[in-house]
PDB file of N, CA, C, O and CB in Angstrom:
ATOM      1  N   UNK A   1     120.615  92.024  90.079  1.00  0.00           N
ATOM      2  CA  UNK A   1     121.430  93.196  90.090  1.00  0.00           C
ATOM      3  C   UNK A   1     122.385  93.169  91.284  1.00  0.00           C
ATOM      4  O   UNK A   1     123.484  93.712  91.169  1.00  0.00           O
ATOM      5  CB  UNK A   1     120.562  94.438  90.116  1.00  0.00           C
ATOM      6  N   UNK A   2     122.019  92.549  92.460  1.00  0.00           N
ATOM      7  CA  UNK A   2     122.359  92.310  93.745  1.00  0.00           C
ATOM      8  C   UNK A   2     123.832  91.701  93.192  1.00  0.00           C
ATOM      9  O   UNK A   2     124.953  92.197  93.304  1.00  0.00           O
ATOM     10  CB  UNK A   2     121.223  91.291  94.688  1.00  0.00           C
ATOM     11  N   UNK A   3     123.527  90.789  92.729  1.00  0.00           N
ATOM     12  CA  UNK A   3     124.732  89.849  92.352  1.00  0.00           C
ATOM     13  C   UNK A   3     125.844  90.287  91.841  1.00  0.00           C
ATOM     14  O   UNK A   3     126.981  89.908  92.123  1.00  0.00           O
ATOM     15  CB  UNK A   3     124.440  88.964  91.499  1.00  0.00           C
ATOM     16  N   UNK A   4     125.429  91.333  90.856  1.00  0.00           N
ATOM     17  CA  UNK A   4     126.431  92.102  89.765  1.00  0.00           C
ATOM     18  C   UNK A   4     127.708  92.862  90.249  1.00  0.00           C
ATOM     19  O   UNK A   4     128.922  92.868  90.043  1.00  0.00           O
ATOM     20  CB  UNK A   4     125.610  93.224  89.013  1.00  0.00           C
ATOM     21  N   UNK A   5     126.488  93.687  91.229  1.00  0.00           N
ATOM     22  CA  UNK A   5     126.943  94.761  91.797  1.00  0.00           C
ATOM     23  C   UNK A   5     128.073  94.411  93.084  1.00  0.00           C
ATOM     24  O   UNK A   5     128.997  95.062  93.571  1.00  0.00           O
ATOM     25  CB  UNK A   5     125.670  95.527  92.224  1.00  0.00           C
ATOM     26  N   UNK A   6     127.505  93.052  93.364  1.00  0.00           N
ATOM     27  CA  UNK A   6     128.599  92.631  94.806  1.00  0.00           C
ATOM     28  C   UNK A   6     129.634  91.490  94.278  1.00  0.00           C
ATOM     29  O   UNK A   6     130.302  90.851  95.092  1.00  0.00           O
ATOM     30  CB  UNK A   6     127.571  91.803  96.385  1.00  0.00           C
ATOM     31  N   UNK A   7     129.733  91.268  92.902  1.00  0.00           N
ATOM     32  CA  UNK A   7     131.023  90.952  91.949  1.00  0.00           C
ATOM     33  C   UNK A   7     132.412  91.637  92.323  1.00  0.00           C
ATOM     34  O   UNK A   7     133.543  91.202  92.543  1.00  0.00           O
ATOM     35  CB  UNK A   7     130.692  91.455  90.437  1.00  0.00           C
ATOM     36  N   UNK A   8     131.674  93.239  92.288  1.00  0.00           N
ATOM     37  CA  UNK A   8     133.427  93.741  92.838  1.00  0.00           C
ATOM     38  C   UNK A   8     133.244  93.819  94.051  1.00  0.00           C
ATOM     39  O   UNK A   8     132.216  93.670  94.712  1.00  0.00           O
ATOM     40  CB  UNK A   8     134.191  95.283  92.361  1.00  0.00           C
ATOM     41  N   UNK A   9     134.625  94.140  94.439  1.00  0.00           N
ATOM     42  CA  UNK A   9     135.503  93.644  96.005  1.00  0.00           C
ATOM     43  C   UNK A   9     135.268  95.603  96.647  1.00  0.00           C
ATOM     44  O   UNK A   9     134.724  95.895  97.712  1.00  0.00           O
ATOM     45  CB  UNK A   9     138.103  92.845  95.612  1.00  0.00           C
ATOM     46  N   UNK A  10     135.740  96.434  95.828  1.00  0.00           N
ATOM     47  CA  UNK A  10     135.299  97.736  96.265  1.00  0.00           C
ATOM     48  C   UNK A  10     133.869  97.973  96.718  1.00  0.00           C
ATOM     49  O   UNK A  10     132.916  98.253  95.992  1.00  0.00           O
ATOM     50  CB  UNK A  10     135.536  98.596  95.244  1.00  0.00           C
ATOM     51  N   UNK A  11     133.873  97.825  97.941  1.00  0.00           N
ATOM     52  CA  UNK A  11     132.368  98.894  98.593  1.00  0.00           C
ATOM     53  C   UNK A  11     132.075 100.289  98.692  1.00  0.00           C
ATOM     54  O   UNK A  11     130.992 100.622  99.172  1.00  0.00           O
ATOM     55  CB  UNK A  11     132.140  98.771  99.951  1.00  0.00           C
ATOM     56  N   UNK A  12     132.849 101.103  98.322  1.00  0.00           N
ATOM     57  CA  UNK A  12     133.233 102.319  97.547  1.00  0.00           C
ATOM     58  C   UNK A  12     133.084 103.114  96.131  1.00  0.00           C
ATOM     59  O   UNK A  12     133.253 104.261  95.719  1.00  0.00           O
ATOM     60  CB  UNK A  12     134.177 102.195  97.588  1.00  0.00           C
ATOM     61  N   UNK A  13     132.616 101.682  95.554  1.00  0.00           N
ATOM     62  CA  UNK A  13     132.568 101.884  93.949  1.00  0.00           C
ATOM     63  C   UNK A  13     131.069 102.667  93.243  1.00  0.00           C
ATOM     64  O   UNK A  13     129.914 102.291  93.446  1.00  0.00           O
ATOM     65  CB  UNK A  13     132.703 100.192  93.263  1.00  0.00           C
ATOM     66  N   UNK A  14     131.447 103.675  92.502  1.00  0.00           N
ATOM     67  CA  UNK A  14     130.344 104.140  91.974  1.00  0.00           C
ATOM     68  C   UNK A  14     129.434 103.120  90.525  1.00  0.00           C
ATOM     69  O   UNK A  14     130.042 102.699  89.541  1.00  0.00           O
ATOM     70  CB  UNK A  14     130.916 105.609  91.555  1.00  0.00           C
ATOM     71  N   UNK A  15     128.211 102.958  90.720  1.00  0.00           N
ATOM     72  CA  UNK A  15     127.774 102.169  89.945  1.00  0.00           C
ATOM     73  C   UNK A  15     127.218 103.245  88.907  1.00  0.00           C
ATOM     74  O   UNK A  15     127.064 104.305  89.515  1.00  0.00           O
ATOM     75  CB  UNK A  15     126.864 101.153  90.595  1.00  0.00           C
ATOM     76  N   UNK A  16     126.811 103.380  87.378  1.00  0.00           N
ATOM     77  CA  UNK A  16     126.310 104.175  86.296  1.00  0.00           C
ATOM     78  C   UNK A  16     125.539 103.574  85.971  1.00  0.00           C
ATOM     79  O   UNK A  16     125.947 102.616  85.314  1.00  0.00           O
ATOM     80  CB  UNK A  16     126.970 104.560  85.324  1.00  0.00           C
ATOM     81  N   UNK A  17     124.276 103.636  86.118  1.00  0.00           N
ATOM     82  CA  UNK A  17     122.982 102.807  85.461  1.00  0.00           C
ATOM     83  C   UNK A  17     122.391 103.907  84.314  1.00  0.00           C
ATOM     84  O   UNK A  17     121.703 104.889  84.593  1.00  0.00           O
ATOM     85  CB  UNK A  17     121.589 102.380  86.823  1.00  0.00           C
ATOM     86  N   UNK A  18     122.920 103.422  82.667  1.00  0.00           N
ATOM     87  CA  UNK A  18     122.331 104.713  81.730  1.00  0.00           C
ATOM     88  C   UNK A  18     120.413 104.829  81.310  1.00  0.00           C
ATOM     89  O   UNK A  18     119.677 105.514  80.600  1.00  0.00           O
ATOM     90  CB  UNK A  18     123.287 104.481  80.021  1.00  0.00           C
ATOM     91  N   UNK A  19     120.274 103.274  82.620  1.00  0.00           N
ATOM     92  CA  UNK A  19     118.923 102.456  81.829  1.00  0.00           C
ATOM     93  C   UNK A  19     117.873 102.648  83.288  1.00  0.00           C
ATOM     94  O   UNK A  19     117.263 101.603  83.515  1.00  0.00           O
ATOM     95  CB  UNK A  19     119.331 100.255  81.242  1.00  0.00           C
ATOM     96  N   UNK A  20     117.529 103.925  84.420  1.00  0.00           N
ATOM     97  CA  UNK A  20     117.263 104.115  85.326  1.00  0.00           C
ATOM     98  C   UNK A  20     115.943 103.101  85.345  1.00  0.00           C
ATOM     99  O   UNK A  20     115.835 102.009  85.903  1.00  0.00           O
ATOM    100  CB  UNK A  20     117.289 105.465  85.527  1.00  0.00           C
ATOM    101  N   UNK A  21     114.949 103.856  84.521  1.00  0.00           N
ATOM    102  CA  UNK A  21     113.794 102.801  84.550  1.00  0.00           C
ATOM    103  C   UNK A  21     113.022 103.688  86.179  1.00  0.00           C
ATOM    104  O   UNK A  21     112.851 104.759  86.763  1.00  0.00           O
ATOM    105  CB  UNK A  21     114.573 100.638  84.758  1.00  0.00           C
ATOM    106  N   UNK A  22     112.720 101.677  86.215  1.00  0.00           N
ATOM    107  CA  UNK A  22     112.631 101.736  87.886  1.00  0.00           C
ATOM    108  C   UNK A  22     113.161 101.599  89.051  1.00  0.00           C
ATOM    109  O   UNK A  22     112.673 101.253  90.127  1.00  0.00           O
ATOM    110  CB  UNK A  22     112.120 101.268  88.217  1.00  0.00           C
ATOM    111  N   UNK A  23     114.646 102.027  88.618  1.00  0.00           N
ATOM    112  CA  UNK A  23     115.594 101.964  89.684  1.00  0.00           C
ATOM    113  C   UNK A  23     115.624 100.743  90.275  1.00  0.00           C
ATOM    114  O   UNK A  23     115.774 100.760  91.497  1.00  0.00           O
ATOM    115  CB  UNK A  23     115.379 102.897  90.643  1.00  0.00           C
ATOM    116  N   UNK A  24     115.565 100.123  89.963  1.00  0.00           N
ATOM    117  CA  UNK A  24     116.026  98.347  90.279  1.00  0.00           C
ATOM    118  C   UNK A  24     117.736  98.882  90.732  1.00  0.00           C
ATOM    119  O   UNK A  24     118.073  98.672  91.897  1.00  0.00           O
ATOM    120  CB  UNK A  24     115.929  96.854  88.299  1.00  0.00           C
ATOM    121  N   UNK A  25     118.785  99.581  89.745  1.00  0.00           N
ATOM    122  CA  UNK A  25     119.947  99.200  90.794  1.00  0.00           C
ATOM    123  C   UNK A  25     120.214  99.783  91.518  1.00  0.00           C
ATOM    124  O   UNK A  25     121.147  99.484  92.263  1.00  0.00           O
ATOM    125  CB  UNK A  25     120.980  98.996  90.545  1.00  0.00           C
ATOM    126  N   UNK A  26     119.413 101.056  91.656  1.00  0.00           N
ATOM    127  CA  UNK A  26     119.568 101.843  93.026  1.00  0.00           C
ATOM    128  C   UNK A  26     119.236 100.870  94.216  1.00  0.00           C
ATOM    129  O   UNK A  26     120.011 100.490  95.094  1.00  0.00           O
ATOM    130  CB  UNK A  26     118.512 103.188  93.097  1.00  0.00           C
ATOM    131  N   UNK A  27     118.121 100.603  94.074  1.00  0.00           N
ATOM    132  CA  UNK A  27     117.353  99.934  94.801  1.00  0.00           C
ATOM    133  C   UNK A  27     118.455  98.588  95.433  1.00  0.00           C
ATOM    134  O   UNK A  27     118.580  98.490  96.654  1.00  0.00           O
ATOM    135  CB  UNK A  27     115.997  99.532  93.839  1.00  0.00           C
ATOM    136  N   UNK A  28     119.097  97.748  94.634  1.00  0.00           N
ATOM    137  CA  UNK A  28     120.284  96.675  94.878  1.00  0.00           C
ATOM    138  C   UNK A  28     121.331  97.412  95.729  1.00  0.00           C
ATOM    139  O   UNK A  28     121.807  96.947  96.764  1.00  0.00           O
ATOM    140  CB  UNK A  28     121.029  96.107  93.393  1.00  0.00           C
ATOM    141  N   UNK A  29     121.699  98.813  95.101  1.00  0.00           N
ATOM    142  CA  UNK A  29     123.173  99.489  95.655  1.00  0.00           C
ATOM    143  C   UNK A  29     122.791  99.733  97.243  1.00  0.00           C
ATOM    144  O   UNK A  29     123.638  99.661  98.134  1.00  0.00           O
ATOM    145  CB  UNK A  29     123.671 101.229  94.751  1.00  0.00           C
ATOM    146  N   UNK A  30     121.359 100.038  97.480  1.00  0.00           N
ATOM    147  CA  UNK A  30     121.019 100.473  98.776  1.00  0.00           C
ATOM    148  C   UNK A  30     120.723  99.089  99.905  1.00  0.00           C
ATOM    149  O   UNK A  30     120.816  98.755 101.086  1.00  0.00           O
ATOM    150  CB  UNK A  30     119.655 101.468  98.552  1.00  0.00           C
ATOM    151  N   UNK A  31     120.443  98.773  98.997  1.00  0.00           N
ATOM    152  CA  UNK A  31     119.797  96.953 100.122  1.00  0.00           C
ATOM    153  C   UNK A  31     121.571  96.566 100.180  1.00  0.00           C
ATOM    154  O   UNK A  31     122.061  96.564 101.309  1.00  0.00           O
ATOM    155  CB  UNK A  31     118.278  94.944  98.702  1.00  0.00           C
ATOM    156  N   UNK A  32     122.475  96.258  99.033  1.00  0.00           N
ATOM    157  CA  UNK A  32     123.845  96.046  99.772  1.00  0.00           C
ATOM    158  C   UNK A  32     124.394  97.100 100.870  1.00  0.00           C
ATOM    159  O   UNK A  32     124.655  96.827 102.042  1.00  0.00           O
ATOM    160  CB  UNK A  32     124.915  95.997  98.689  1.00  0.00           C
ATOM    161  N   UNK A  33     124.473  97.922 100.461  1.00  0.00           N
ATOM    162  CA  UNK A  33     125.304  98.946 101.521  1.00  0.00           C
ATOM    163  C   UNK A  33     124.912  98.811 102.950  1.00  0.00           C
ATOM    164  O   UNK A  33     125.595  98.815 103.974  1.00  0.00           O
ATOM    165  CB  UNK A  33     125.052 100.534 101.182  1.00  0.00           C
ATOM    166  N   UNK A  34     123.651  98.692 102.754  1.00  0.00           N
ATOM    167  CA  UNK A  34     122.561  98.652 104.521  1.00  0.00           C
ATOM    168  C   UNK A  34     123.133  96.948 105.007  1.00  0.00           C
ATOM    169  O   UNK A  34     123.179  96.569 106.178  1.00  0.00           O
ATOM    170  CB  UNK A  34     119.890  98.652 104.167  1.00  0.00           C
ATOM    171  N   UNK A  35     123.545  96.065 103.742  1.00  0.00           N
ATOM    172  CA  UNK A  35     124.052  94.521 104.605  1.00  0.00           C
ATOM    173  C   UNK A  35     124.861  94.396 104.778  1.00  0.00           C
ATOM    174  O   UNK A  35     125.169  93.712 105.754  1.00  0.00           O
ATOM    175  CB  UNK A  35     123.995  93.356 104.311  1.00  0.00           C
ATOM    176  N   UNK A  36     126.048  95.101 103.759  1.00  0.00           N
ATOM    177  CA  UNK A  36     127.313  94.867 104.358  1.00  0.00           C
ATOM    178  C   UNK A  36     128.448  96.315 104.723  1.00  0.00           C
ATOM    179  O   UNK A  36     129.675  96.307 104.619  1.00  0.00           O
ATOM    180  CB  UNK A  36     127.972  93.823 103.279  1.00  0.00           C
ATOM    181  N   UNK A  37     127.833  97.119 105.028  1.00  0.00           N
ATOM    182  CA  UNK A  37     128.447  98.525 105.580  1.00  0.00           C
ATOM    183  C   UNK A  37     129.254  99.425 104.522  1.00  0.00           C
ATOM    184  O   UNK A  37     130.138 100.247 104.763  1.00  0.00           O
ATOM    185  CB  UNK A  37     129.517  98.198 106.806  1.00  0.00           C
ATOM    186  N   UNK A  38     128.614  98.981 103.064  1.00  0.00           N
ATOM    187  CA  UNK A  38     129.665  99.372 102.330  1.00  0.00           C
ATOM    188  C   UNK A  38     129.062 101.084 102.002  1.00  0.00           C
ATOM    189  O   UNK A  38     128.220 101.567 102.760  1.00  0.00           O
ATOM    190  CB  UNK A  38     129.931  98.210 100.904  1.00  0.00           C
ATOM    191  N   UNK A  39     129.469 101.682 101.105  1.00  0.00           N
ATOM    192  CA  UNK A  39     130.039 103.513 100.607  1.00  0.00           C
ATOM    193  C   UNK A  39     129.639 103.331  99.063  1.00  0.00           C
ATOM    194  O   UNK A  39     130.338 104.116  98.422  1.00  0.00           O
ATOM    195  CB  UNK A  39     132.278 104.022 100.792  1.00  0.00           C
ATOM    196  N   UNK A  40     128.830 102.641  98.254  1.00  0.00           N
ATOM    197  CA  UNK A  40     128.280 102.408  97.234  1.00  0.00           C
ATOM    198  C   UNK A  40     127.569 103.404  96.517  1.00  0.00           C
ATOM    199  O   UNK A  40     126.362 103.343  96.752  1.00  0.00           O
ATOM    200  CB  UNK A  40     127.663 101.544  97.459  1.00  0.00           C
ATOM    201  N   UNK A  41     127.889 104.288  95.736  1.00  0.00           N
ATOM    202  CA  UNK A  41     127.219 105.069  95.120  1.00  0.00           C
ATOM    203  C   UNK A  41     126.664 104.776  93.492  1.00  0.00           C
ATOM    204  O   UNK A  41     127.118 104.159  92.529  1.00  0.00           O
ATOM    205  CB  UNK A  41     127.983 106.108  95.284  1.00  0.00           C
ATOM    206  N   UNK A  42     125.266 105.683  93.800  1.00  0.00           N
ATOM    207  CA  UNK A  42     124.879 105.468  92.108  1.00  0.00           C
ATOM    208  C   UNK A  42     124.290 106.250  91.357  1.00  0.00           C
ATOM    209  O   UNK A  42     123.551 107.041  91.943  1.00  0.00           O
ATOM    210  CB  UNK A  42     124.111 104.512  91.803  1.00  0.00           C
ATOM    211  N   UNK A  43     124.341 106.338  90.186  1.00  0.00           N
ATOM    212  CA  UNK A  43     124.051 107.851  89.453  1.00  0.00           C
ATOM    213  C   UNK A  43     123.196 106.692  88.775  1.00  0.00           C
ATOM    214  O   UNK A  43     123.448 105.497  88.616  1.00  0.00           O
ATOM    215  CB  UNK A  43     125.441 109.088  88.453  1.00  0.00           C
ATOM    216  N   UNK A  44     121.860 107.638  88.357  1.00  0.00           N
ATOM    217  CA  UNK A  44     120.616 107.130  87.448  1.00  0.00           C
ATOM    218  C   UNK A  44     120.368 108.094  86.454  1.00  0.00           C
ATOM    219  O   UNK A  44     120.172 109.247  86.836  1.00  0.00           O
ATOM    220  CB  UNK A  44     119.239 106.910  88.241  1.00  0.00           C
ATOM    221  N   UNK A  45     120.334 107.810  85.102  1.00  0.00           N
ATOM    222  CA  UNK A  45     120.228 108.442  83.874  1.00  0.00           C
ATOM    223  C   UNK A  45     119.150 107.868  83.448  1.00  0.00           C
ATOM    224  O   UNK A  45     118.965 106.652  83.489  1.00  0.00           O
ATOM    225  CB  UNK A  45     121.317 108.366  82.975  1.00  0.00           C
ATOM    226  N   UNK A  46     118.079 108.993  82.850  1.00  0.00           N
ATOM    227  CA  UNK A  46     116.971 108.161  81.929  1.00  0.00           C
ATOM    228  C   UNK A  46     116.550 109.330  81.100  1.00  0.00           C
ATOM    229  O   UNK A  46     116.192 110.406  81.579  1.00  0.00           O
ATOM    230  CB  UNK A  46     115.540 107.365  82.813  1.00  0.00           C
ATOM    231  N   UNK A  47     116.615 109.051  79.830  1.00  0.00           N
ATOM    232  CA  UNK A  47     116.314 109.975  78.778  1.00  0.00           C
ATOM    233  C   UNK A  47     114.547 110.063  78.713  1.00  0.00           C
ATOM    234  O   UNK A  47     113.870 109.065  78.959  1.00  0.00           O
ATOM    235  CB  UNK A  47     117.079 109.380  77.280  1.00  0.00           C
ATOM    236  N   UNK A  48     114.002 111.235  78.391  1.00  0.00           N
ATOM    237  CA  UNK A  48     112.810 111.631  77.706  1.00  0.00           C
ATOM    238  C   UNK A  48     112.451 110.911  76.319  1.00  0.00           C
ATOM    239  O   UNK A  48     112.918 111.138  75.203  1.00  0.00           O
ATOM    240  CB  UNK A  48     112.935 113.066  77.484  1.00  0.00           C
ATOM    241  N   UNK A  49     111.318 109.815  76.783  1.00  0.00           N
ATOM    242  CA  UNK A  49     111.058 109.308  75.375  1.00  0.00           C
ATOM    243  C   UNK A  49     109.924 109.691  74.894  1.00  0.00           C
ATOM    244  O   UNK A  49     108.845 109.988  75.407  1.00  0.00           O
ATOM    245  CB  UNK A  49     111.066 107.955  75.230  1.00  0.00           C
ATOM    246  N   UNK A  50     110.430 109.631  73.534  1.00  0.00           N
ATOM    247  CA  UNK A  50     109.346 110.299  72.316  1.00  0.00           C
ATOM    248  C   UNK A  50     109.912 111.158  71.785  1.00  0.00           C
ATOM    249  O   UNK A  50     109.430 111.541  70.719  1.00  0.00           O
ATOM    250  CB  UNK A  50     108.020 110.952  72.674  1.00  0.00           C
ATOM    251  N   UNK A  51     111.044 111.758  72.245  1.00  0.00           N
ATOM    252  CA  UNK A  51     111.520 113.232  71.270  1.00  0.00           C
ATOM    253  C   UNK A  51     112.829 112.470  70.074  1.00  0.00           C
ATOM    254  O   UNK A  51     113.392 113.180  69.240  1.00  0.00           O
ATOM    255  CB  UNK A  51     112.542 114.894  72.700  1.00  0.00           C
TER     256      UNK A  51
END
């Protein structure tokens, strides 16, 4: 996810994960920002399953 996410050149860029889970890309957006000083934001969506 690390990789994906540091593809773009903006350290500013908001990331949309519709697939939260276990926050695996939060988890990437935060370990980059803390290495390279970047402003990386991320919104986590996860639907209620079973309905």
């Amino acid at each position: 996810m690390q990789y994906l996410i540091n593809m773009h050149i903006n350290k500013s860029s908001i990331i949309l994960d519709f697939f939260a889970g276990s926050g695996t890309t939060l988890h990437a957006t935060m370990k980059l920002n803390a290495e390279d000083g970047g402003k990386r934001q991320c919104i986590l969506v996860q639907q209620k399953e079973g309905d």
